[in-house]
C-alpha positions in Angstrom: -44.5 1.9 5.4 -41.5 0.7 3.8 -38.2 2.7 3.7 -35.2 1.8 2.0 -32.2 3.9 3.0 -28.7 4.6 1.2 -25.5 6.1 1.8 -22.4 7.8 -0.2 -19.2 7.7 1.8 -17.4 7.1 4.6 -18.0 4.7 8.2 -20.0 8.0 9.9 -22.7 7.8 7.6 -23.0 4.2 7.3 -23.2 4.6 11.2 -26.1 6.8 10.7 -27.5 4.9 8.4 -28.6 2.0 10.6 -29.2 4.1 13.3 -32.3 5.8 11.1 -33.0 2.1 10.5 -32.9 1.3 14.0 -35.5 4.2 14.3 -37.9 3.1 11.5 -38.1 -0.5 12.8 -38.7 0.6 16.1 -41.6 3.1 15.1 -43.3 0.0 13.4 -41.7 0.2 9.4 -39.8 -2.0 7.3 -36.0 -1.3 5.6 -36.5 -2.7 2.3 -33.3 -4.0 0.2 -34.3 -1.9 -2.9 -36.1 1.6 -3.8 -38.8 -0.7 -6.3 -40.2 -2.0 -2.5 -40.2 1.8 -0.9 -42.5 3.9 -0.3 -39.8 6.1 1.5 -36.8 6.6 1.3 -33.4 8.5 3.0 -29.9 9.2 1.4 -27.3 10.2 3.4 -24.7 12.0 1.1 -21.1 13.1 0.6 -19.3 15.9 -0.3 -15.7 14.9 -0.1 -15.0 14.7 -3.6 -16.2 16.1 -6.7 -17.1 12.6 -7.8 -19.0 11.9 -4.3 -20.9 14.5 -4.9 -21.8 13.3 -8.0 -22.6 9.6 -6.5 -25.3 11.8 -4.2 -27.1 13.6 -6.3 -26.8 10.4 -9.2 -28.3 8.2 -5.9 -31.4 10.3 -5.8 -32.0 10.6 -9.5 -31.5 6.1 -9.3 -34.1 6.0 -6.8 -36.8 8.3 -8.3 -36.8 6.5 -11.3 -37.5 3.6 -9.5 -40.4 4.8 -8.6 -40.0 5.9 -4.9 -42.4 9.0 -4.5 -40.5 10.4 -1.0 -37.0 11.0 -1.3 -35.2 12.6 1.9 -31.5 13.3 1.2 -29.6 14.5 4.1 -25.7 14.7 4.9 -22.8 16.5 3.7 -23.7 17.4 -0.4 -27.5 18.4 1.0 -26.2 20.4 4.0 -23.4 22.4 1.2 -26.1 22.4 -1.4 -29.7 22.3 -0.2 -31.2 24.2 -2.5 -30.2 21.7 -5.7 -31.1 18.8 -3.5 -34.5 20.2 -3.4 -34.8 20.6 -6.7 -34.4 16.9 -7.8 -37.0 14.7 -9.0 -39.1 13.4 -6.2 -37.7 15.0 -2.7 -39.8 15.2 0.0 -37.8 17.5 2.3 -34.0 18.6 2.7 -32.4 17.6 5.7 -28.9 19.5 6.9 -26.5 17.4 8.9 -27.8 19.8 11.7 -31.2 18.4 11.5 -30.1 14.9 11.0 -30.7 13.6 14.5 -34.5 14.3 14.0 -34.7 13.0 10.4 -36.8 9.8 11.1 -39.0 11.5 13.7 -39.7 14.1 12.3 -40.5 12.0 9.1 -42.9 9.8 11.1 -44.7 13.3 12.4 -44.0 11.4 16.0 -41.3 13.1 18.9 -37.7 11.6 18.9 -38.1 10.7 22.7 -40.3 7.7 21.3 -37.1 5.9 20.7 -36.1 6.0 24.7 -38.9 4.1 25.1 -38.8 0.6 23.6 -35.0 0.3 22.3 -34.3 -2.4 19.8 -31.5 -4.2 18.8 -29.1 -3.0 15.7 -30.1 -5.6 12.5 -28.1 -5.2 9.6 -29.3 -3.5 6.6 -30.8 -5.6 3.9 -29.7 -6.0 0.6 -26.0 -4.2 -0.3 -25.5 -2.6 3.0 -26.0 -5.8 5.1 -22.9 -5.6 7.3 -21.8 -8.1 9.7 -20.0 -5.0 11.7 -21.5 -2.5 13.3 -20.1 1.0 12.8 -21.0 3.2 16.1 -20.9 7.1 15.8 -18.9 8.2 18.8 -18.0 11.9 17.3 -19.7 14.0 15.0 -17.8 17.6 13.8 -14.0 18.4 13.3 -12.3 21.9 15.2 -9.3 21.6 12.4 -8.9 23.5 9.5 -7.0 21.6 6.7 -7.5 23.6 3.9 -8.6 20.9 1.5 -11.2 19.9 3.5 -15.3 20.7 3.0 -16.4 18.3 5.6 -15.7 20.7 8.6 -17.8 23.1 6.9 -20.3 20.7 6.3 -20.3 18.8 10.2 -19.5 22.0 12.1 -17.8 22.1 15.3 -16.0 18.9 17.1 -18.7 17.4 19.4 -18.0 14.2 21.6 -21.4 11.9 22.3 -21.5 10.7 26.0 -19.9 7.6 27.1 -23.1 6.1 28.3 -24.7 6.7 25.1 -21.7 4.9 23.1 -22.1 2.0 24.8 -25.5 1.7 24.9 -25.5 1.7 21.1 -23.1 -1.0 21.1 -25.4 -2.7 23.8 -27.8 -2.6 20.8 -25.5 -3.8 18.2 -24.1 -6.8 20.3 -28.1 -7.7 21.1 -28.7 -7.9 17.3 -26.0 -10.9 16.9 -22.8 -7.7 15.6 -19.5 -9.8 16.0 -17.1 -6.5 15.2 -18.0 -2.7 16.7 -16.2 0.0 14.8 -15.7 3.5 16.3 -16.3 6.3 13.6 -16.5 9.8 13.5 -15.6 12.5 11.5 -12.2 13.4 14.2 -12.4 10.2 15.5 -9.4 11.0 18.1 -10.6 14.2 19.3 -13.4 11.7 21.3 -13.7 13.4 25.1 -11.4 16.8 24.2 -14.7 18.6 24.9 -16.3 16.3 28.1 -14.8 17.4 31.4 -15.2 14.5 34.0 -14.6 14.9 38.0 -11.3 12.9 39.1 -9.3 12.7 42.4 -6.1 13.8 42.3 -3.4 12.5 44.5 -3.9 13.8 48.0 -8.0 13.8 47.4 -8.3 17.6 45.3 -10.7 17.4 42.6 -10.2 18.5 38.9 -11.4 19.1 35.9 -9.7 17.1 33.0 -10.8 16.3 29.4 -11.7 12.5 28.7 -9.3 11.0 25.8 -10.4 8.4 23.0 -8.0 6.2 25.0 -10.8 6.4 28.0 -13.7 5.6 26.1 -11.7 2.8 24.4 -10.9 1.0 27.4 -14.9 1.6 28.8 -16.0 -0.3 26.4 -13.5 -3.2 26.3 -14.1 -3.1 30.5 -18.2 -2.8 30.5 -18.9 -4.5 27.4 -18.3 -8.3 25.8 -17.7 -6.8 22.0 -15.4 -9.6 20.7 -13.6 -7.2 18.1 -13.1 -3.3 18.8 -12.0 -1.4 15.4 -11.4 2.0 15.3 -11.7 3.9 12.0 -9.4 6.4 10.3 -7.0 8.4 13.3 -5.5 12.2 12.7 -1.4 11.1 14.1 -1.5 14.4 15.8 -4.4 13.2 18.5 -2.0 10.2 19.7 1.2 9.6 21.3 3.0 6.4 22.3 1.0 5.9 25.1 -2.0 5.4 23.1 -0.6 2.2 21.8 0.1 0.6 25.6 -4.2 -0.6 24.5 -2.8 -3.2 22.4 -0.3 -4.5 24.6 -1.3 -8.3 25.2 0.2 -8.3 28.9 -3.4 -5.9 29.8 -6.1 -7.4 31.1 -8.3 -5.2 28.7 -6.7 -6.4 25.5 -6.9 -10.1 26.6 -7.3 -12.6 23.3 -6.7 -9.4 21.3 -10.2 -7.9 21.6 -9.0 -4.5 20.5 -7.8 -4.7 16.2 -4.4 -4.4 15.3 -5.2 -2.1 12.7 -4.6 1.7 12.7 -5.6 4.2 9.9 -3.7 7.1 10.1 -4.5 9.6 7.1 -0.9 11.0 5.9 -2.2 13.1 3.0 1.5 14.0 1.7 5.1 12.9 3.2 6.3 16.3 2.1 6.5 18.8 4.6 5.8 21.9 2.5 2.7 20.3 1.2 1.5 19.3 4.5 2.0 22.9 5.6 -0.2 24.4 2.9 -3.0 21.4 4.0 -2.3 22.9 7.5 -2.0 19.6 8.9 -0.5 19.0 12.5 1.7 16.4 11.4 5.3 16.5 9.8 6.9 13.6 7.9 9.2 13.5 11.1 6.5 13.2 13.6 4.7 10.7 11.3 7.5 8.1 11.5 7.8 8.1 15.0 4.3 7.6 15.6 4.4 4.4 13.3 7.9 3.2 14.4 5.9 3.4 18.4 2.9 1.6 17.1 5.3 -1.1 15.3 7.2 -1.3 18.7 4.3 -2.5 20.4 2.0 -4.9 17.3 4.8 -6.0 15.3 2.0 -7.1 12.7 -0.3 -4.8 12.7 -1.8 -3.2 9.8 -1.1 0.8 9.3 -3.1 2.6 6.6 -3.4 5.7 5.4 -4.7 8.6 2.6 -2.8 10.2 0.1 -3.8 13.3 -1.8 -2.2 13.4 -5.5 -1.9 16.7 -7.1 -2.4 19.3 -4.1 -1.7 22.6 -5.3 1.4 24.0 -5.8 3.0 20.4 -5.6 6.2 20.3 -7.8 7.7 17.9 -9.3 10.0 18.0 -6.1 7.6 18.0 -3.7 5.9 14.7 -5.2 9.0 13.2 -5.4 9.7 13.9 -1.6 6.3 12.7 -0.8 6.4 9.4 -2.9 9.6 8.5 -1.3 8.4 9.0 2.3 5.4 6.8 1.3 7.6 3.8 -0.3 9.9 4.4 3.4 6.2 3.5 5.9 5.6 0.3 3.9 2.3 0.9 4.8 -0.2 -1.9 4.4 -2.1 -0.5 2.2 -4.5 3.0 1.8 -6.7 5.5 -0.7 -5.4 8.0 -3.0 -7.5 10.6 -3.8 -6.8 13.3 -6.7 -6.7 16.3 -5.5 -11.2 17.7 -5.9 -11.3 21.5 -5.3 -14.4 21.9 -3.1 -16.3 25.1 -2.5 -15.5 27.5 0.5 -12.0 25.6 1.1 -8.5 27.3 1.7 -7.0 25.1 -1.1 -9.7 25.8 -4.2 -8.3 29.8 -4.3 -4.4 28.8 -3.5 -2.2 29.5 -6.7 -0.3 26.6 -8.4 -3.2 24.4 -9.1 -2.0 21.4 -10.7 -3.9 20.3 -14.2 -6.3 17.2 -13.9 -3.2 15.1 -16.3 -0.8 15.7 -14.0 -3.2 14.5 -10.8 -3.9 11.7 -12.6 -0.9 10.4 -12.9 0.5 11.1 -9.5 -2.9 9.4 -8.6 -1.5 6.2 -10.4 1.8 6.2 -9.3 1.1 6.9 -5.8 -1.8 3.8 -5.9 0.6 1.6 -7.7 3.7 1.9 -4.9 0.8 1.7 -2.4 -0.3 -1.6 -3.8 3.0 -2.6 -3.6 3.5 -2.5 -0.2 0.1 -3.7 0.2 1.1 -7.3 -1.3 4.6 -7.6 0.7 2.6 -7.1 3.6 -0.1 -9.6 2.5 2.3 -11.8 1.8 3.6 -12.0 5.2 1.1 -14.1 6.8 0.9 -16.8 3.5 0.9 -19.8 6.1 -0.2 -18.3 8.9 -3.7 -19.4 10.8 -5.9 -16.4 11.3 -9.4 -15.6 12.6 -11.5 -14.4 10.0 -15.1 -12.4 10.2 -17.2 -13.7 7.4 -19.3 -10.6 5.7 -20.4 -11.9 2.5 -21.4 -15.3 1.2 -22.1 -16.6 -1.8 -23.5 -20.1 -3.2 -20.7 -22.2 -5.2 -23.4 -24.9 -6.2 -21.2 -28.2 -5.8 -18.5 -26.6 -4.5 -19.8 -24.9 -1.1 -20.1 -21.3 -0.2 -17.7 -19.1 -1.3 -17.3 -17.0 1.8 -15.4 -13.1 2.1 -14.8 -12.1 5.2 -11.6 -10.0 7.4 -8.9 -10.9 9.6 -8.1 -8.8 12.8 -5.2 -6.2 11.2 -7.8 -5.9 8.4 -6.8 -8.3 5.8 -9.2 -9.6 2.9 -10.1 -13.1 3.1 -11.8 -15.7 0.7 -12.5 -19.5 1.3 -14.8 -21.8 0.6 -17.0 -23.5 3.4 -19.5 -26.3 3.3 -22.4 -24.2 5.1 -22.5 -20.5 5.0 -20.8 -18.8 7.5 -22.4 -15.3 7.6 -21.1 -13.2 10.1 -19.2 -16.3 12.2 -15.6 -16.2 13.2 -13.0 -19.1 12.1 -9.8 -19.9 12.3 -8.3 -20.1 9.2 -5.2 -21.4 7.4 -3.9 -18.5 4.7 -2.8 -20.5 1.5 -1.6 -17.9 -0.9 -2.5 -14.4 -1.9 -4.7 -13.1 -5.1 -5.4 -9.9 -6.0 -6.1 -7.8 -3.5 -6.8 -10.6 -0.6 -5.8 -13.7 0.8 -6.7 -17.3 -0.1 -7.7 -19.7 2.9 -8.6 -22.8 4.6 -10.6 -23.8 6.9 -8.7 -25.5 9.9 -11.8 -27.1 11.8 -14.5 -28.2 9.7 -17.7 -26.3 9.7 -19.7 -28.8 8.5 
């Protein structure tokens, strides 16, 4: 049978994405590039937004008309509204998040141990979802409450998946030919708060104490030969200074500078009143510090965040407070997302909802000064020789390949190349910037 899969959102479901792939190939299917060459297919959907929920269910209606006959949505938007994901054209069967880990076998009518048996390597997805990373789901769920936020209600409790499981998927990913692993979950930094281990203590006791993201981090730089470790967005509130002693270069375990320079650390508002109506366990305060400790130890790396434009009850003061907090972190770059009201949230019954005008243009104004500080950053390494991942490639006729690819603190490369260079690593010579990336050249032929 042929399947073709898609996905709405962020890392985790791209994650879980090629995993159902991984499970499909191994039970003896094909992952098609496009619905018109399915016979099956899977969606995994998003609720984040007003308009990814609209991506979902629009996904589903794309497919159908071309033709596919078995459409299985699953994720966020089906788990939140499984009832008018049944009802669109074509659907098979509605699959919660809760059910998501049986999805494939239960599909295939077969048991979900079959894919113990004979593992097989991660390949990446055909078509517009052929990745050269590999993004690894180490956490599924989220114990906060921030009060804008439907994807705790659609993920459920904060779950931790074993070490040994981690990095047997990224085993997998490194056998299929995956240059970069990227940690994901939904609260990525909450990895191990609920896995007690056994340790000694001094003087030979025993204990129990919780594992830290910090622990798996360095498991897999210590039992595995991944060449580039990227970990995906980061609540500031699960970290500390110490966290950042990973990226210092005198370690053993962050030798030739395995472990990415690049942290994403969601802000959502640098004013303090706002951020207590989120319920968020960060204040602008606590914010800086944890970026001026980072700073201290990668002087270049990258520091992104999210921005929500237009939370309710944000005045004209509060914006202003929050604007100028976000010009002061020169961060490298981030998202801004207008303020969606989602169902069952805290924030979609608070008073002082701001009209969709006024969101808008806090939207734009927020995106432009993040922009900003996005191209002085760029701007910095114009000159400098980087590695660079290659993840797309296209043919230039006489010219080459024109090749699209990212440096280690996340920066967006294009250059051309005389042979493609699909998911290959190069040094490269950064010329000038354009747009939203960098211009290079290649230092050593690849000819």
């Amino acid at each position: 049978m042929k399947i073709y899969l898609d996905t709405v959102g962020c890392r985790l479901n791209q994650s879980e994405i090629e995993s159902m792939a991984r499970q499909f190939r191994a039970a003896g299917h094909e992952v098609v590039a496009s619905p018109e060459l399915a016979d099956m297919a899977v969606v995994n959907t998003c609720a984040v937004t007003t308009e990814a929920a609209s991506d979902s269910r629009g996904k589903i209606r794309h497919i159908a008309r071309a033709g596919v006959g078995q459409i299985i949505p699953t994720g966020c938007w089906t788990t939140l509204q499984p009832k008018e994901a049944a009802s669109l054209p074509n659907v098979l069967r509605v699959v919660t998040n809760e059910q998501k880990d049986y999805l494939v076998a239960d599909a295939l009518n077969i048991t979900h141990e079959s894919f113990d048996v004979e593992p097989i390597a991660r390949a990446p997805l055909p078509g517009l979802h052929r990745r050269t990373r590999a993004f690894i789901k180490v956490q599924d769920g989220c114990d906060n409450h921030c009060t804008f936020c439907v994807t705790t209600i659609a993920r459920g409790e904060g779950r931790s998946r074993p070490l040994a499981d981690v990095i047997q998927d990224i085993q997998f990913a490194l056998a299929g030919g995956s240059k970069e692993i990227v940690l994901t979950g939904v609260h990525l930094g909450s990895w191990g708060q609920d896995i007690s281990t056994l340790r000694q203590a001094q003087g030979g006791a025993s204990l129990n104490a919780n594992l830290h993201l910090r622990d798996l981090v360095r498991a897999i730089l210590r039992e595995t030969n991944v060449q580039r470790l990227r970990l995906s967005s980061l609540e500031p509130w699960d970290l500390d200074a110490d966290f950042f002693t990973l990226w210092d270069a005198s370690t053993s375990l962050s030798a030739g500078r395995r472990l990415m320079p690049h942290l994403h650390l969601p802000l959502q508002s640098g004013c303090d009143a706002t951020l207590k109506r989120m319920a968020r366990k960060t204040t602008p305060a606590s914010f800086r510090d944890l970026v001026n400790a980072a700073r201290y130890v990668m002087h270049d790396a990258a520091i992104t965040t999210d921005i929500i434009a237009g939370f309710p009850g944000e005045t004209e003061d509060e914006f202003a407070e929050s604007l100028a907090f976000v010009k002061e972190m020169n961060f490298a770059g981030g998202h801004v997302f207008s303020y969606s009201p989602r169902p069952l949230t805290g924030a979609a019954k608070m008073k002082g909802q701001i009209r969709p005008e006024v969101r808008k243009k806090r939207n734009r104004i927020l995106a432009e000064t993040l922009e900003e500080s996005a191209n002085v950053y760029r701007r910095k390494f114009v000159g400098k020789r980087m590695s660079v991942l290659w993840e797309s490639v296209s043919e230039m006729g006489e010219w080459g390949w024109q090749m699209e690819g990212w440096t280690d603190n996340y920066l967006r490369v294009s250059a051309l190349a005389s042979s493609p260079r699909w998911n290959e690593v190069d040094e490269v010579e950064l010329t000038e910037v354009s747009g939203d990336r960098l211009l290079g050249k290649f230092v050593i032929s690849n000819s």
